[in-house]
C-alpha positions in Angstrom: 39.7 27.1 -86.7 41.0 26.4 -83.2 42.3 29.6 -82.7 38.4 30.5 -83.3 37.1 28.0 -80.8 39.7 28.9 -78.2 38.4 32.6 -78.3 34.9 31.4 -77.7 35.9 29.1 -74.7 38.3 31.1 -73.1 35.9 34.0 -72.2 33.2 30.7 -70.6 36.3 29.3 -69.2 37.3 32.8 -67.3 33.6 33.3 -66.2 33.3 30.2 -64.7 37.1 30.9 -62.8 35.5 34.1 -61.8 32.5 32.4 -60.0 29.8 32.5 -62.2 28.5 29.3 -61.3 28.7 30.0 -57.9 26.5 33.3 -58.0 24.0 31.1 -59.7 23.8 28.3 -57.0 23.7 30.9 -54.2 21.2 32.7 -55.5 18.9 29.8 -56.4 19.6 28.7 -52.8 18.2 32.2 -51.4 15.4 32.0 -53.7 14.4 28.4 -52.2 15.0 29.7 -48.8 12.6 32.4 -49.5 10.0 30.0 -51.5 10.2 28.6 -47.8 9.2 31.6 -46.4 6.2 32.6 -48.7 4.8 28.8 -48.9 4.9 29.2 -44.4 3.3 32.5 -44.7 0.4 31.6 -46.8 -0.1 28.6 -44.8 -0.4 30.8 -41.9 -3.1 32.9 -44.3 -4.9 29.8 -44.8 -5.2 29.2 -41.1 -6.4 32.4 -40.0 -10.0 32.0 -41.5 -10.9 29.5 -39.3 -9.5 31.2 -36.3 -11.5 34.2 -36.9 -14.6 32.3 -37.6 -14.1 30.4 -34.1 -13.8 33.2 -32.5 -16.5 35.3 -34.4 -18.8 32.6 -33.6 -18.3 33.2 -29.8 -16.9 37.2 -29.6 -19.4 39.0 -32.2 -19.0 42.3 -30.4 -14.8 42.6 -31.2 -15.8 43.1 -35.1 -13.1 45.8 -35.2 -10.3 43.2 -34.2 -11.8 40.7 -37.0 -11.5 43.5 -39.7 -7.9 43.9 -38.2 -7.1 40.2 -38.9 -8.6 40.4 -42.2 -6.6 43.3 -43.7 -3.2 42.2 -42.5 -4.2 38.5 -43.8 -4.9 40.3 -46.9 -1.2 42.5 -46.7 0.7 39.2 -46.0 -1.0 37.0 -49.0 -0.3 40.5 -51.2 2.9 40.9 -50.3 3.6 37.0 -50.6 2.9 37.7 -54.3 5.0 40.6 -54.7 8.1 38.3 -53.7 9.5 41.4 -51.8 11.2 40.2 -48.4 11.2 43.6 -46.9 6.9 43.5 -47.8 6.4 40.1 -46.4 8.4 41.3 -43.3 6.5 43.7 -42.7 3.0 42.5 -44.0 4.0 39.8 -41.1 4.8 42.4 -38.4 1.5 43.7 -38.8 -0.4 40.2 -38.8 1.4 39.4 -35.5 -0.3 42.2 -33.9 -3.6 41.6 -35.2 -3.1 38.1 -34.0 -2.2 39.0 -30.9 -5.1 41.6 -30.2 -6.9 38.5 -31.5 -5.5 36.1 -29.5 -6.4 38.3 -26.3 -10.1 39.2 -27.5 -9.9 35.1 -27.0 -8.9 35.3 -23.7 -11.9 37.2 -22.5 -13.8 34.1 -23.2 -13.8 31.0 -21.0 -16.0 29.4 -23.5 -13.8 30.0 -26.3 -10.7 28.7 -24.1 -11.8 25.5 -23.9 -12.7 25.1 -27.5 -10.6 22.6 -28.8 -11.2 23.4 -32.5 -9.8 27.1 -31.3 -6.9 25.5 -29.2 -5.9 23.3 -32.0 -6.4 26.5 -34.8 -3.7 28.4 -31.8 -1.1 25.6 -32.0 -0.9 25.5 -35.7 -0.4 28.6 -36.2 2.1 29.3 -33.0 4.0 26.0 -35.3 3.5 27.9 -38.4 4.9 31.0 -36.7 8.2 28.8 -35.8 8.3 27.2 -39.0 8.1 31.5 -40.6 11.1 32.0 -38.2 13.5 29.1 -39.3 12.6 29.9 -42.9 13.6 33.8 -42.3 17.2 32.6 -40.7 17.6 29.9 -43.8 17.0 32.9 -46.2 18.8 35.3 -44.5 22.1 33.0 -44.4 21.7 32.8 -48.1 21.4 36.0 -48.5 24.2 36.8 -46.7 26.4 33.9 -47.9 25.3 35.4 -51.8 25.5 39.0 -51.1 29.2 38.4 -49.0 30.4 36.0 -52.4 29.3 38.7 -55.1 31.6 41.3 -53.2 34.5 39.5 -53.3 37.2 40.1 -56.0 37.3 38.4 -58.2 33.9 37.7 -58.6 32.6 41.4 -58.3 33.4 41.6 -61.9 31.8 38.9 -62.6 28.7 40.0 -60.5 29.0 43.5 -62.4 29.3 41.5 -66.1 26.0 39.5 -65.4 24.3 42.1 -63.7 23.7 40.5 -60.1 22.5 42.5 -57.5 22.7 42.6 -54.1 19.4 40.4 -52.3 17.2 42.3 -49.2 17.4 40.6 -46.2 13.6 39.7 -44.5 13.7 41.9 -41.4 11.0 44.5 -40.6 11.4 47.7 -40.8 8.1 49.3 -40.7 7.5 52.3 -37.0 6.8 49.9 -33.9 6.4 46.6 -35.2 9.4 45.5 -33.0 6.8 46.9 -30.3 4.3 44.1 -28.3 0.7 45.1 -28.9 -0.8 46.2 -26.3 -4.6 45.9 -25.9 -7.5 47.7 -23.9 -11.1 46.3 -24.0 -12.7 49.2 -22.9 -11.5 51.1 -26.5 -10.2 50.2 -30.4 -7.4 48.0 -30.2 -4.0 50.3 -30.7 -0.3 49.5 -30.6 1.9 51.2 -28.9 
């Protein structure tokens, strides 16, 4: 009988000596680091309506930079669902340059300057923006801390036993979105 119960605890005993706990507390800590990113980047989706609509209400003529705004709000709240960094990442590249051709179509009106509902929507979302950029370096130093701990002996056997797999980092990856946007009010809006 306790030879039984020895054979049964040795094999926990080993996994826990081989850092089984500790792949599961690193990788709960990158997933909280990235809940952290996903609940900042649908904050910043919520915000973006009532840009858009302060701005509509003053700039109806730049409807091709309010569809703009509208699809890459709908990319980031997509890829927020898929729970892919490398999506979000890149669903956020490409709503920083619709904000930004936004942000500019703004500029064009003095009315629309001095709005304080606008300059108050502009602030949040530059704080949201900040908030999007601590949460990416939280998450990526989890990810790092979790991927460097799973490739260390011995714990890559007990990464291979249990099946844990490296985690993406959030970085962008997508053709020019490390690019500035550029705009030109005399055509479409285009990036470079």
């Amino acid at each position: 009988m306790n030879r039984r119960r020895f054979a049964l605890v040795l094999p926990l005993l080993l996994l826990a000596g081989c850092g089984y706990n500790s792949i599961q507390t690193l990788d709960e800590q990158a997933n909280a680091a990235q809940g952290q990113i996903e609940v900042q980047l649908q904050r910043r989706a919520d915000l973006i309506p009532s840009l858009v609509n302060t701005v509509k209400g003053l700039a109806n003529q730049e409807l091709a930079v309010f569809g703009e705004v509208a699809r890459a709000r709908s990319g980031v709240l997509g890829a927020v669902a898929s729970k892919d960094p490398q999506q979000m990442a890149d669903a956020n590249s490409t709503l920083n340059g619709a904000l930004g051709r936004l942000i500019a179509v703004s500029e064009a009106y003095p009315q629309l300057k001095s709005d304080q509902g606008f300059l108050r929507l502009q602030d949040e979302l530059a704080g949201t923006e900040n908030r999007i950029g601590v949460a990416r370096t939280d998450y990526n130093s989890a990810v790092q801390a979790y991927n460097s701990y799973i490739r260390k002996f011995p714990t890559v056997l007990t990464a291979k036993m249990t099946g844990a797999k490296e985690r993406k980092y959030f970085e962008v990856s997508s053709p020019g979105s490390r690019e500035a946007p550029t705009v030109d009010f005399g055509k479409a809006p285009v990036t470079k």
